[in-house]
C-alpha positions as CSV (number, residue, x, y, z in Angstrom):
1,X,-119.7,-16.1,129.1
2,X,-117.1,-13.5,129.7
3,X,-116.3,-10.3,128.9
4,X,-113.3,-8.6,127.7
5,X,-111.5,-4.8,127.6
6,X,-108.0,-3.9,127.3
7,X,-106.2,-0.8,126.9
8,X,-103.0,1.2,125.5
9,X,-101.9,4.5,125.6
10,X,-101.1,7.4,128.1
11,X,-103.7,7.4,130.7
12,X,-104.3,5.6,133.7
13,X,-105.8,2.5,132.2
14,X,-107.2,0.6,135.6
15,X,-110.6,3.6,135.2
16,X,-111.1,2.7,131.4
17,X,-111.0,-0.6,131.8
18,X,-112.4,-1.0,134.9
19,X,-115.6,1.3,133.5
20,X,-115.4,-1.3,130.4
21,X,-116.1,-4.0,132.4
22,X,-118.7,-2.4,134.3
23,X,-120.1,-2.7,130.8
24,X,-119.5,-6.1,130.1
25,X,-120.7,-7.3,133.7
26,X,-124.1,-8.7,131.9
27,X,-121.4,-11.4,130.6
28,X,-120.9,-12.9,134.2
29,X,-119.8,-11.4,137.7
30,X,-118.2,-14.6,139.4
31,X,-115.1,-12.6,139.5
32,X,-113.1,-9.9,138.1
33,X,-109.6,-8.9,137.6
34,X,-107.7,-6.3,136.1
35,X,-103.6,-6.6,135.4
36,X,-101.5,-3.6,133.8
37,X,-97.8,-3.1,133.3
38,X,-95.8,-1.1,136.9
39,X,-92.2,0.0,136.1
40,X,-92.1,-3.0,133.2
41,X,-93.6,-6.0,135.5
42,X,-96.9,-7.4,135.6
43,X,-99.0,-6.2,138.6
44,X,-102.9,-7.5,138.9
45,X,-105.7,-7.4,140.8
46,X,-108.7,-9.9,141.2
47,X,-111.6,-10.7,143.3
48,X,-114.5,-13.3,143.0
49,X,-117.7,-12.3,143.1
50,X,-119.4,-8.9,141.7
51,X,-117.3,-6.1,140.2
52,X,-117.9,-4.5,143.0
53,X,-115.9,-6.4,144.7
54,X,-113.0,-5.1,142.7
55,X,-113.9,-2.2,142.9
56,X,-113.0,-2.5,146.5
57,X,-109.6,-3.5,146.3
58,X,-108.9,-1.0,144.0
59,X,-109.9,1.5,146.4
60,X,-107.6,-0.2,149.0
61,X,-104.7,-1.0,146.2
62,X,-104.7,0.8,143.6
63,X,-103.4,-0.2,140.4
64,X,-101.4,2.8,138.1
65,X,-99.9,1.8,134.9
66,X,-100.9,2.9,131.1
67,X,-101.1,-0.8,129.8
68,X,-104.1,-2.7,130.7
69,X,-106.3,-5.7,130.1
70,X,-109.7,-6.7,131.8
71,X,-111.7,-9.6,132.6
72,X,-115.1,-10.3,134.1
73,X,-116.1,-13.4,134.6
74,X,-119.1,-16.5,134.3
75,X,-117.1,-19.7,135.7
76,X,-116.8,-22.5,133.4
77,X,-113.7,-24.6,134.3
78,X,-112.6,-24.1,137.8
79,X,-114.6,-22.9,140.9
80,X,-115.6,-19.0,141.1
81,X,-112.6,-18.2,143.8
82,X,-110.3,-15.3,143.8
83,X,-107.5,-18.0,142.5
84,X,-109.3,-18.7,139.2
85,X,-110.4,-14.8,138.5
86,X,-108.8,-13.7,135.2
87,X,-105.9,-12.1,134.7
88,X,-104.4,-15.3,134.5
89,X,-100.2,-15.3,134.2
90,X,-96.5,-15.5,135.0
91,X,-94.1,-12.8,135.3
92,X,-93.7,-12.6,131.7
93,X,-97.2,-12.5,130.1
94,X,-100.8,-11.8,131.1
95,X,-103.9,-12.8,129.7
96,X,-108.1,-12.6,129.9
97,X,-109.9,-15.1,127.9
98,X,-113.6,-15.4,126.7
99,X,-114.5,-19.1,125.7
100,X,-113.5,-23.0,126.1
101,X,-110.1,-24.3,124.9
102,X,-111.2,-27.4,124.4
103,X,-108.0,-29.4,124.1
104,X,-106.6,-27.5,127.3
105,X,-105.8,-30.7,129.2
106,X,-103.3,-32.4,126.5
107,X,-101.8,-29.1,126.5
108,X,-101.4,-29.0,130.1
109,X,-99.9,-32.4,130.7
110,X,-97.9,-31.8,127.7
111,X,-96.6,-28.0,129.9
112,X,-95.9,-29.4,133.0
113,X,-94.1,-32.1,131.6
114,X,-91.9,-29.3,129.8
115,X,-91.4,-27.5,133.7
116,X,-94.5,-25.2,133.2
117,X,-96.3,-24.5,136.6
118,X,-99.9,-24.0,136.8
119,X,-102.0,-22.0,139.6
120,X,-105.3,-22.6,138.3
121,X,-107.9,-25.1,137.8
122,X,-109.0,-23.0,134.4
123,X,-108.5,-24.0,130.9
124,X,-107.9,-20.2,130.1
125,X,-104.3,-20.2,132.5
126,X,-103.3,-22.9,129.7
127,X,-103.1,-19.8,127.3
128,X,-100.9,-18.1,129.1
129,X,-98.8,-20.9,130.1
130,X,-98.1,-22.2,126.5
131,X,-97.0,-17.9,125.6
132,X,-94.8,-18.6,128.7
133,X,-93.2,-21.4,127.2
134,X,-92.7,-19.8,124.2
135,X,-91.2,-16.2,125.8
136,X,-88.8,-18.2,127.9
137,X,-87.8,-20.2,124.4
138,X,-86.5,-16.4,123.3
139,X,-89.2,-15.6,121.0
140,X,-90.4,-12.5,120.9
141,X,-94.3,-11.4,121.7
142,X,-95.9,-11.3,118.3
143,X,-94.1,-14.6,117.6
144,X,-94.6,-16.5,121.1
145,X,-98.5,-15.5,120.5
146,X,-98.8,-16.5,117.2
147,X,-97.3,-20.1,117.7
148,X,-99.5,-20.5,121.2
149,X,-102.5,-19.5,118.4
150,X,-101.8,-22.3,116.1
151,X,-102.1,-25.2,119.1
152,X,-105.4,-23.5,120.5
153,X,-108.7,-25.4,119.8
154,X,-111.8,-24.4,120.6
155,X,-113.6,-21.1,120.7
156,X,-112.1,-17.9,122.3
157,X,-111.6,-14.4,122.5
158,X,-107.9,-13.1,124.4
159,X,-106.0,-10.2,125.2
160,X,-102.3,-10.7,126.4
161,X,-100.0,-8.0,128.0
162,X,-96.4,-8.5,128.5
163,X,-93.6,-7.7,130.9
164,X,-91.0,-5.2,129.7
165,X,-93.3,-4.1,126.5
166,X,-95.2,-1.1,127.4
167,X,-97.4,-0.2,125.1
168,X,-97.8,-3.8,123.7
169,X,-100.9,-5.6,123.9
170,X,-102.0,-8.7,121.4
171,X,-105.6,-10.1,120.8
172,X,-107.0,-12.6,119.1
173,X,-110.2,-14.2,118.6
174,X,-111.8,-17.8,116.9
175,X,-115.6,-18.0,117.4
176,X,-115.9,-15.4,120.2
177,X,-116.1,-11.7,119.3
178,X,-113.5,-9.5,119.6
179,X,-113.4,-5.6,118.6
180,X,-110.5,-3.2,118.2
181,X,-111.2,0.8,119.4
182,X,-109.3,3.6,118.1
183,X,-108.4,6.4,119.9
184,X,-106.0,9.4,120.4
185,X,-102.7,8.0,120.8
186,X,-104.8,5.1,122.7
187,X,-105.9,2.3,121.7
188,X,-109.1,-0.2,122.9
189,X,-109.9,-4.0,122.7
190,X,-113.2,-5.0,124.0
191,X,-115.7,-8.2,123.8
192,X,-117.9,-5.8,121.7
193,X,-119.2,-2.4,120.5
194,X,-120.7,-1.4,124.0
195,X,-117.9,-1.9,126.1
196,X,-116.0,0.5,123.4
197,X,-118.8,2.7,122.5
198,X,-118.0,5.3,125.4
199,X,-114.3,5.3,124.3
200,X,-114.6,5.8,121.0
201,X,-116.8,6.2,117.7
202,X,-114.1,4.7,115.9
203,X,-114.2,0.4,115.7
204,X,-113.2,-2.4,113.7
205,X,-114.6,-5.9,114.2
206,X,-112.1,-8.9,114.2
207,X,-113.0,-12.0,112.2
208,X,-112.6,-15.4,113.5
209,X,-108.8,-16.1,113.2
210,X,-107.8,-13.1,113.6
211,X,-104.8,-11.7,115.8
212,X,-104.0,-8.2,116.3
213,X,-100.7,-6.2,117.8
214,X,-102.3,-3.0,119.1
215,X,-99.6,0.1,120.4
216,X,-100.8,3.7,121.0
217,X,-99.9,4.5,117.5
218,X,-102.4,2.0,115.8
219,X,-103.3,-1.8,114.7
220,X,-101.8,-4.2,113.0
221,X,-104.3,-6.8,112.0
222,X,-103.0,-10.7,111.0
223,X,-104.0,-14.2,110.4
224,X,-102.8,-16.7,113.0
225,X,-100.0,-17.1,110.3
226,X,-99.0,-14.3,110.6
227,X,-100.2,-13.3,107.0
228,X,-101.3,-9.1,107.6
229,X,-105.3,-8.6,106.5
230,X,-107.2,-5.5,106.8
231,X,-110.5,-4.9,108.7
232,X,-112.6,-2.3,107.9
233,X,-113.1,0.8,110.3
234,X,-116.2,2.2,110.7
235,X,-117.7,5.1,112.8
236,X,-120.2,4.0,115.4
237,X,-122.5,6.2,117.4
238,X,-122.0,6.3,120.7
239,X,-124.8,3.9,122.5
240,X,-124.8,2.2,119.0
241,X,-122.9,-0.8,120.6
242,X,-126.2,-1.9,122.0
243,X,-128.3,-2.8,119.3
244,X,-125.7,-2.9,116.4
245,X,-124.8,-5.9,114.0
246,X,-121.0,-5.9,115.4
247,X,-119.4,-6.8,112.1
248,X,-121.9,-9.4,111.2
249,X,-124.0,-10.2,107.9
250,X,-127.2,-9.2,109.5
251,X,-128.8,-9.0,112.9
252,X,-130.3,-12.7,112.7
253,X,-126.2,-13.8,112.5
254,X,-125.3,-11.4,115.3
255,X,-128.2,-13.1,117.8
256,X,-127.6,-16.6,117.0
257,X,-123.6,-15.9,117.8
258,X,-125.1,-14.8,121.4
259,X,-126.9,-17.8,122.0
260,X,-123.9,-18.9,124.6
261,X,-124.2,-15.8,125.9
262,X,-128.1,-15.4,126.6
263,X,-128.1,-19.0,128.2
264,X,-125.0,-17.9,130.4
265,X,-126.7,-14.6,131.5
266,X,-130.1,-16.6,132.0
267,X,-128.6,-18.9,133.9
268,X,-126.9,-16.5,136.1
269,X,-130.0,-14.9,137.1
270,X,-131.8,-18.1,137.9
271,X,-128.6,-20.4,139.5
272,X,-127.5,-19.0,142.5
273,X,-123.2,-19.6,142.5
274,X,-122.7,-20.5,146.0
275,X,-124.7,-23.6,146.0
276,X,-125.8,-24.1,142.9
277,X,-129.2,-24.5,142.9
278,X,-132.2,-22.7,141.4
279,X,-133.2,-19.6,142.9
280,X,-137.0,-18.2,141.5
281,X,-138.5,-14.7,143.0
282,X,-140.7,-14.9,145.9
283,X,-143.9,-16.7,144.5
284,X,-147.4,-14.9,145.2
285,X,-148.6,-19.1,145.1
286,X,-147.8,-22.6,146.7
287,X,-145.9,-24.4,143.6
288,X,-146.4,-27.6,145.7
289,X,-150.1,-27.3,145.5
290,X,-150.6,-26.1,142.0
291,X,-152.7,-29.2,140.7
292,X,-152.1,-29.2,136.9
293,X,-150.4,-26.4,134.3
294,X,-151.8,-24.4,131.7
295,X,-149.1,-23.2,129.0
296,X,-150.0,-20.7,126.2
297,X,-147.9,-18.8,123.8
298,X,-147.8,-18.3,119.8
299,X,-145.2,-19.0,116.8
300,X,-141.6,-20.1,118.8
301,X,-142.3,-19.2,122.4
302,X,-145.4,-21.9,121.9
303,X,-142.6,-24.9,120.8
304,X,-140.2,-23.5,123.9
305,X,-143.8,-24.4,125.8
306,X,-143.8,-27.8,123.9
307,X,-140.4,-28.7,125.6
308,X,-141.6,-26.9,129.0
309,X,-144.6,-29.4,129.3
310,X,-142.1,-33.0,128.2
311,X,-139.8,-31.6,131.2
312,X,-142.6,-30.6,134.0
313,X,-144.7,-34.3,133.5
314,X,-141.7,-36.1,132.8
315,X,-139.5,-34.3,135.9
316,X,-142.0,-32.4,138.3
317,X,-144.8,-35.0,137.3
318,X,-146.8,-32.2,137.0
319,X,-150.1,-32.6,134.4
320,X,-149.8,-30.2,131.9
321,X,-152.3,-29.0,129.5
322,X,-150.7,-27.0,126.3
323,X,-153.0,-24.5,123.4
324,X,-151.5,-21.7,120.8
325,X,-153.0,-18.9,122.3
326,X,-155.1,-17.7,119.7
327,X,-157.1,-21.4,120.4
328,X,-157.3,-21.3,124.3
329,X,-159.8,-18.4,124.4
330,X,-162.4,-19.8,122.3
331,X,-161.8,-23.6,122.8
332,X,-163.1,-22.3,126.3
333,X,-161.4,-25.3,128.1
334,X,-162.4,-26.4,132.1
335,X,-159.5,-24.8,134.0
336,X,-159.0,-26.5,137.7
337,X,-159.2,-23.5,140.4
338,X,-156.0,-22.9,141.4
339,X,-153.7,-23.8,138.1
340,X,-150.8,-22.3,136.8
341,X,-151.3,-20.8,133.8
342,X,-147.5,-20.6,132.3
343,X,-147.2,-18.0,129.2
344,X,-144.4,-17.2,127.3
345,X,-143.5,-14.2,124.9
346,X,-140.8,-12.4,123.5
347,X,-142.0,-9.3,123.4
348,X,-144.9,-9.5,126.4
349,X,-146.8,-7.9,123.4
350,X,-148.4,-10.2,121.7
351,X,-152.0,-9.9,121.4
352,X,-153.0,-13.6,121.1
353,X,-151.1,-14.6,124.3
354,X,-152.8,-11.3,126.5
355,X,-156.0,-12.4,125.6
356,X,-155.1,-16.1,126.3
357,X,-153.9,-14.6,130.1
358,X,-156.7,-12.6,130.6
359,X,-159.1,-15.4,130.1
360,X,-157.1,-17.6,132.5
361,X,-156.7,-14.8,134.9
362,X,-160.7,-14.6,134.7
363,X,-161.0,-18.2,135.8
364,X,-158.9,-18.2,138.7
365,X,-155.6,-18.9,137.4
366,X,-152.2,-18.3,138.8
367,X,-150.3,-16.0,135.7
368,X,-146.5,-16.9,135.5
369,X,-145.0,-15.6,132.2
370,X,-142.1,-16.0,130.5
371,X,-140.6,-12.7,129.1
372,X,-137.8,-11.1,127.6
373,X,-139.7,-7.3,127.9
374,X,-139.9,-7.8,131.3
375,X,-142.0,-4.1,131.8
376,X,-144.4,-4.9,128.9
377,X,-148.2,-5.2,129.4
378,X,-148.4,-8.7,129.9
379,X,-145.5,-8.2,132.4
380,X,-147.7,-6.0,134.2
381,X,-151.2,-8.1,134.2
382,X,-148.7,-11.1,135.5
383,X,-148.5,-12.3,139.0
384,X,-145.3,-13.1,138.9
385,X,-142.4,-12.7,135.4
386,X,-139.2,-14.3,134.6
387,X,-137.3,-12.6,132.5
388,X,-135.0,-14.6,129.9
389,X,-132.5,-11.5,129.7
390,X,-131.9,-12.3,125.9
391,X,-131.2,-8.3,125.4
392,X,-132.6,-6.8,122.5
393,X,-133.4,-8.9,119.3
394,X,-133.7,-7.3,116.3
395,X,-134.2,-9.7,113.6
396,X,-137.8,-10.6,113.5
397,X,-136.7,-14.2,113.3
398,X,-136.6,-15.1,117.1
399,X,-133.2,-17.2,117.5
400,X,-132.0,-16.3,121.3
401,X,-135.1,-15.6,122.9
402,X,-135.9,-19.2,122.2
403,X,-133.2,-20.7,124.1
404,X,-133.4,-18.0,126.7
405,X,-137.1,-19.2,127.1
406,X,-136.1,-22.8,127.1
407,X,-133.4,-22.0,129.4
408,X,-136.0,-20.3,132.3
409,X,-138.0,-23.0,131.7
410,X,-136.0,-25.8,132.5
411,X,-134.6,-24.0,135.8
412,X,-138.3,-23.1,136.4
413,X,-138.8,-27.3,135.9
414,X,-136.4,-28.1,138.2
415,X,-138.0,-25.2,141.1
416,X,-141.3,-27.0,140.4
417,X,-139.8,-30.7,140.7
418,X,-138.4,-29.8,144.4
419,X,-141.2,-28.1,145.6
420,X,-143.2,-31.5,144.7
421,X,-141.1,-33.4,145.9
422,X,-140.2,-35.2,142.7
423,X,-136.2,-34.5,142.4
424,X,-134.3,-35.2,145.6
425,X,-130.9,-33.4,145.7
426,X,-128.6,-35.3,144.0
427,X,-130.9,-35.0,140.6
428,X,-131.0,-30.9,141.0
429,X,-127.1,-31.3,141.0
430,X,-127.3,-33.9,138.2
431,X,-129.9,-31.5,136.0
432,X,-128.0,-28.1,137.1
433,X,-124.8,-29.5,136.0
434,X,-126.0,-30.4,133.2
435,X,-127.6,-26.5,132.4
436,X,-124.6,-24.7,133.4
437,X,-122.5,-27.0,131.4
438,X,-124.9,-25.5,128.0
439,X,-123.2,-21.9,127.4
440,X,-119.6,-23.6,127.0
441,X,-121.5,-26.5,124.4
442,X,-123.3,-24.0,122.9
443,X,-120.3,-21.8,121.6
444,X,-119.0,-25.2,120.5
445,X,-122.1,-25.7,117.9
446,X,-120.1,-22.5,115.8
447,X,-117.1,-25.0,114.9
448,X,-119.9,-27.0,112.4
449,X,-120.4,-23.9,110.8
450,X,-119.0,-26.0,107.4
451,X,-121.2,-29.1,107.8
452,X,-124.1,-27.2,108.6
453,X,-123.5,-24.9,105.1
454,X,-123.4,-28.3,103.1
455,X,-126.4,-29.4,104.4
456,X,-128.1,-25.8,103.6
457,X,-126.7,-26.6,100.4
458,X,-129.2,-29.3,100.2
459,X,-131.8,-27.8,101.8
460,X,-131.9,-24.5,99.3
461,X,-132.2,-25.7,96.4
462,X,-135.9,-28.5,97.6
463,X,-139.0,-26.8,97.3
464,X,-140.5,-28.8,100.3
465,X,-138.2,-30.6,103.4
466,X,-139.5,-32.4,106.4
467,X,-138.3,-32.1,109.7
468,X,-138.5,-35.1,112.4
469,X,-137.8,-35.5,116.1
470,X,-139.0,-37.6,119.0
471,X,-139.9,-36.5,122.8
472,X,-138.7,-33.5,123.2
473,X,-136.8,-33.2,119.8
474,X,-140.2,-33.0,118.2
475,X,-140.4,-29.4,119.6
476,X,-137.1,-29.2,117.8
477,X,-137.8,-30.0,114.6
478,X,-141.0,-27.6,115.0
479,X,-139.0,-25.0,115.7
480,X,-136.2,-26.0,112.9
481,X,-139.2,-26.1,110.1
482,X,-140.8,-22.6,110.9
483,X,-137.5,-20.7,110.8
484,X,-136.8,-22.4,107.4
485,X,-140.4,-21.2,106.7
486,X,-140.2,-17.9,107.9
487,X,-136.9,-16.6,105.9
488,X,-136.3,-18.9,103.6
489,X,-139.7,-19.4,101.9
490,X,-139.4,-23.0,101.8
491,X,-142.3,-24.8,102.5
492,X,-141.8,-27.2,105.7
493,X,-143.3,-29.6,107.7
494,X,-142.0,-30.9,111.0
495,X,-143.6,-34.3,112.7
496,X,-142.8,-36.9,115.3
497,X,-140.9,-39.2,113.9
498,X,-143.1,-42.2,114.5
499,X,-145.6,-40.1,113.0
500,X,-144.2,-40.2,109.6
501,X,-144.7,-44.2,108.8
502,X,-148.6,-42.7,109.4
503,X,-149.2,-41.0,106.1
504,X,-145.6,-38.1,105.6
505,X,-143.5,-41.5,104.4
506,X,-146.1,-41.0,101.1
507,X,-144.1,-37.6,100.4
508,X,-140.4,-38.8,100.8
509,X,-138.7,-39.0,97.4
510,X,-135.0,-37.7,96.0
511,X,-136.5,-34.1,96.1
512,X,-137.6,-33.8,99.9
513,X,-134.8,-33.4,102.4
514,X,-135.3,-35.0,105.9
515,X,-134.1,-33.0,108.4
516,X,-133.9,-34.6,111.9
517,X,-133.2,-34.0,115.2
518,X,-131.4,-37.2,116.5
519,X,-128.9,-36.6,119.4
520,X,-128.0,-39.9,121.5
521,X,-131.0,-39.7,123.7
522,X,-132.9,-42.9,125.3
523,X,-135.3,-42.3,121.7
524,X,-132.4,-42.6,119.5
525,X,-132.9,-45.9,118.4
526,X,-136.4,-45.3,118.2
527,X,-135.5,-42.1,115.7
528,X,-132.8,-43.8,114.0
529,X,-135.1,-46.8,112.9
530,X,-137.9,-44.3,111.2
531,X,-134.9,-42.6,109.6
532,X,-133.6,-46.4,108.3
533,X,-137.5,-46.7,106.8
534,X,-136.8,-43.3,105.2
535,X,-133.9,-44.2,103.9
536,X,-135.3,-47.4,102.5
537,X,-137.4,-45.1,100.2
538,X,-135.1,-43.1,99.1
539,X,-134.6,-40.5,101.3
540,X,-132.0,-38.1,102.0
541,X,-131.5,-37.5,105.3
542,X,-129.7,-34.5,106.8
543,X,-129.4,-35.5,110.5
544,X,-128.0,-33.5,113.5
545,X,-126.8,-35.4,115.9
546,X,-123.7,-35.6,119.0
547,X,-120.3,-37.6,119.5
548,X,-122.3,-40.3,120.9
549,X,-124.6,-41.1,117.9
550,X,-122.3,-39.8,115.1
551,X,-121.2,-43.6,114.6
552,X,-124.5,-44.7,114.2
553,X,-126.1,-42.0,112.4
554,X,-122.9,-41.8,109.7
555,X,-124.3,-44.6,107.9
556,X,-127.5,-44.0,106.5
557,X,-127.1,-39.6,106.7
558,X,-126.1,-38.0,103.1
559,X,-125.0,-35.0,105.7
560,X,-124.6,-35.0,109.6
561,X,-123.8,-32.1,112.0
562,X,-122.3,-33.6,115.2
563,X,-122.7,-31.3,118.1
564,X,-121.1,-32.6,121.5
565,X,-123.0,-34.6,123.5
566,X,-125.0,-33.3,126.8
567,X,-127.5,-34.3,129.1
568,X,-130.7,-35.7,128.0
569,X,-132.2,-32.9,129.8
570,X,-130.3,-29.8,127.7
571,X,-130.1,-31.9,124.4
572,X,-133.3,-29.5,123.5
573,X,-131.4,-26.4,124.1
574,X,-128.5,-27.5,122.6
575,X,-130.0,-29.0,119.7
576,X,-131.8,-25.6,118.6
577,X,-128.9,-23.7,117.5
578,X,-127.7,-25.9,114.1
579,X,-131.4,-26.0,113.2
580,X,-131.8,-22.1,113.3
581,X,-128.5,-21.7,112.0
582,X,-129.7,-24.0,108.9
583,X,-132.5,-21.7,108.4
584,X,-130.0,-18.7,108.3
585,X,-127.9,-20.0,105.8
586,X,-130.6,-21.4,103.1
587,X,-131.6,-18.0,103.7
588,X,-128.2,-16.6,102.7
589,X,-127.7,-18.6,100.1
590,X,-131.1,-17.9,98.3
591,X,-131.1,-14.0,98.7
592,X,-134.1,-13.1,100.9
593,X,-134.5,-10.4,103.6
594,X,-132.8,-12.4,106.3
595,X,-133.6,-9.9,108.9
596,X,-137.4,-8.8,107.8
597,X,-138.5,-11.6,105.9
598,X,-141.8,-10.7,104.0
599,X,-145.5,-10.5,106.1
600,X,-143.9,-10.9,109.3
601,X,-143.3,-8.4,111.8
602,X,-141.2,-8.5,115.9
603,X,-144.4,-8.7,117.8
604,X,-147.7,-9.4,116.1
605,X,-150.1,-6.9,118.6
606,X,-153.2,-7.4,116.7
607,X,-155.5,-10.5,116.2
């Protein structure tokens, strides 16, 4: 994903914003840009690749002016080239977005049918295109913004800067974060607290709908309508950017918002841009002559393994043996010489999981683990980490670490597959498509928001629910029934769904929700008939599903979430996020401790 920072006042703006960004950077680095207002005109400055790289040229050219916006960028639509780099424009407005318009190609065929002339292959220069229209219609700034609003779908964050209006600069922001700083006669927009928190201790955090008109003098905040609204300000300290709740309810909210975000960042570590393929460190071992797979891990991390193991037999046809970690020790399994022992943990801490990897370590096992503490202890008894650079999470509900583990170990999946010899190169393409497609589709899942409250709705007020999945939606509806579990307090059981005709189907009656997992996947029919034979008894079925099964699924679900459809192979990730989401609302909505639900605790370093 991208990040955002914009500036106006009576300084040189290209160091503040350009130090913002620096800031932001963890948001993407496939190219960077920077536009301010010279002598009234628009004058940028953009290069692909690493800030750095901007940095350069603004050594060579540099860029005065006391208006400002920022952009760095993680390529969605439109190649990482210099041409596609934010600031997008024309000579009478600027603009840096954060997000997916989703309905950006009607509204370029409908533009350059009205004479408007695109540079770009981005959905972002559409923004600025439709202002354009607008400004050259007469209207003024506020108004030309405000109308271009109202046509926009999709999720975004924007700032917009505009010829002949020093000391102007508009944001906005649906489903992206967006926050407003407040200086001396200055004043700061920025993706969030960090990129502001060295500018000011001052902040206010924009809702979703919410457009802004910032001068040196102060804010003016506004619905899309145009309707004014106020937004709280509140005093930050200065690093508290990094670990705050940014406006939202509690932390738990705040991480699941960054799921796009941590599978963007992940992604970038593990894709290499140029030819998109999967890039892993230098490996202390032959992955082409490990002989089977060991994978370990505790609570989430262990149902992330769950989903690593369907993806390496099914793609790397690697045999893969799977234990909770606080099992493995004392089942005291035979463990081929030579094996990759695969464990994965948030916190590297967890006490369970060491002991699992020591024991494997003992019997000659190669240690890969899966962190997000990447100097932790098990980091450093490892022969080798990848990190899922989810950032801090505070909530002791893990949300983005999940995907962020899921995420590394479907790039690790595909390393394995072509070291094997079981994916030839036009299935990397097909499966890394199909990943870096995710943090775009992810950010999409937000716009349910509504659906997914009604079914909490459900959900709150049962005293037991069961979850169901197939292949790797199993995992899934794991995952799905021990967040509802863990801070919600409603008891929860999660099975494969051919499993349930085997004994669960006794339990289903008006008073036991069925939540499933049923995206349009080659088991959907198999799913959607052991729904039919819940539904025959009775049962009401809460189903999450995607554009393709929607149809299908509408006629037997009492509620459905409809999430866009992806690749068989990302459905997992993809699918997570409503069912954590759930959790989090059922949690809202009956009053618990969201973010430190009772006997639980971050990283459980005892036995």
């Amino acid at each position: 994903m991208c990040g955002i920072c914009g500036v106006v006042g009576l300084r040189h703006a290209t160091p503040i914003v350009f130090d913002g960004l620096r800031r932001l950077e963890y948001r993407g680095y496939d190219s960077a840009g920077i536009a301010t207002l010279v002598d009234g005109k628009i004058d940028r400055r953009r290069a692909a690749g690493k800030l750095d790289n901007l940095g350069a040229l603004l050594e060579t050219s540099p860029l005065p002016g006391t208006t400002g916006i920022g952009h760095t960028r993680w390529a969605t639509h439109g190649a990482p080239t210099t041409c596609n780099a934010h600031p997008h424009g024309t000579e009478r407005v600027a603009i840096v977005h954060n997000g997916i318009i989703e309905n950006f190609e009607a509204l370029r065929r409908e533009l350059e049918a009205a004479g408007q002339v695109f540079q770009t292959e981005t959905d972002s220069e559409t923004i600025a295109q439709l202002v354009d229209y607008h400004l050259a219609q007469g209207l003024a700034p506020k108004d030309a913004a405000l109308k271009a609003l109202q046509r926009l779908e999709g999720a975004y964050a924007i700032a917009m800067i505009f010829a002949e209006h020093e000391g102007l600069m508009i944001g906005a922001c649906h489903s992206a974060p967006l926050a407003v700083g407040y200086g001396d006669n200055e004043m700061f927009l920025g993706s969030d607290s960090l990129a502001l928190a060295p500018l000011t201790r001052r902040i206010s955090y924009m809702e979703d709908g919410d457009c802004v008109v910032l001068t040196p003098a102060g804010v003016e905040f506004m619905t899309f309508d145009g309707t004014p609204v106020r937004r709280a300000e509140q005093t930050t300290a200065l690093a508290a950017g990094a670990i705050g709740k940014d406006g939202y309810r509690h932390y738990m909210e705040k991480e699941l918002h960054e799921h796009p975000l941590v599978i963007g960042q992940t992604l970038q570590r593990m894709i290499d841009p140029a030819n998109r393929k999967v890039v892993l460190p230098d490996m202390p071992f032959d992955l082409a002559t490990v002989p089977r797979a060991v994978i370990t891990a505790c609570g989430s991390a262990f149902y992330a393994g769950m989903v690593g193991r369907y993806w390496l037999e099914s793609i790397a046809r690697l045999p893969v043996d799977i234990d909770v970690a606080s099992e493995l020790r004392y089942r005291d399994p035979p463990l081929a010489h030579g094996s990759l022992g695969l464990l994965i943990s948030q916190s590297g801490e967890t006490a369970d999981t060491l002991a699992a990897l020591r024991t494997l370590r003992q019997n000659a096992v190669h240690i890969l683990s899966v962190l997000n503490v990447e100097h932790s202890t098990m980091a450093r008894e490892s022969a080798l980490v990848l990190g899922t650079v989810a950032g801090p999470e505070i909530s002791v509900a893990s949300t983005k670490a999940f995907t962020a583990q899921l995420t590394v170990l479907a790039c690790l999946t595909i390393a394995i597959a072509r070291a094997r010899g079981t994916l030839d190169p036009l299935g990397e393409e097909e499966l890394v498509a199909a990943l870096l497609d995710l943090p775009s589709r992810a950010a999409d899942v937000f716009a349910q928001g509504d659906a997914i409250r009604r079914m909490a709705r459900v959900v709150a007020e049962a005293r037991d629910v069961l979850y169901l999945g197939r292949g790797s939606m199993f995992p899934v509806a794991l995952e799905g029934a021990l967040k509802l579990k863990e801070i919600s307090y409603i008891h929860a059981e999660a099975y494969a769904a051919g499993e349930m005709k085997h004994g669960p189907i006794s339990l289903i009656d008006r008073t036991v929700p069925i939540v499933a997992s049923a995206p349009f996947t080659p088991l959907f029919d198999k799913t959607l008939s052991n729904l039919q034979e819940a539904k025959a008894r009775g049962g009401r079925l809460l189903v999450f599903t995607d554009t393709k099964g929607a149809e299908r699924v509408s006629a037997i679900a009492e509620e459905m979430v409809v999430l866009p459809h992806v690749h068989d192979f990302a459905a997992p990730i993809l699918q997570t996020i409503p069912v954590q989401m759930l959790a989090y609302e059922v949690a809202v909505m009956k009053g618990t401790d969201v973010d430190q639900p009772r006997n639980l605790a971050k990283s459980v370093t005892v036995e």
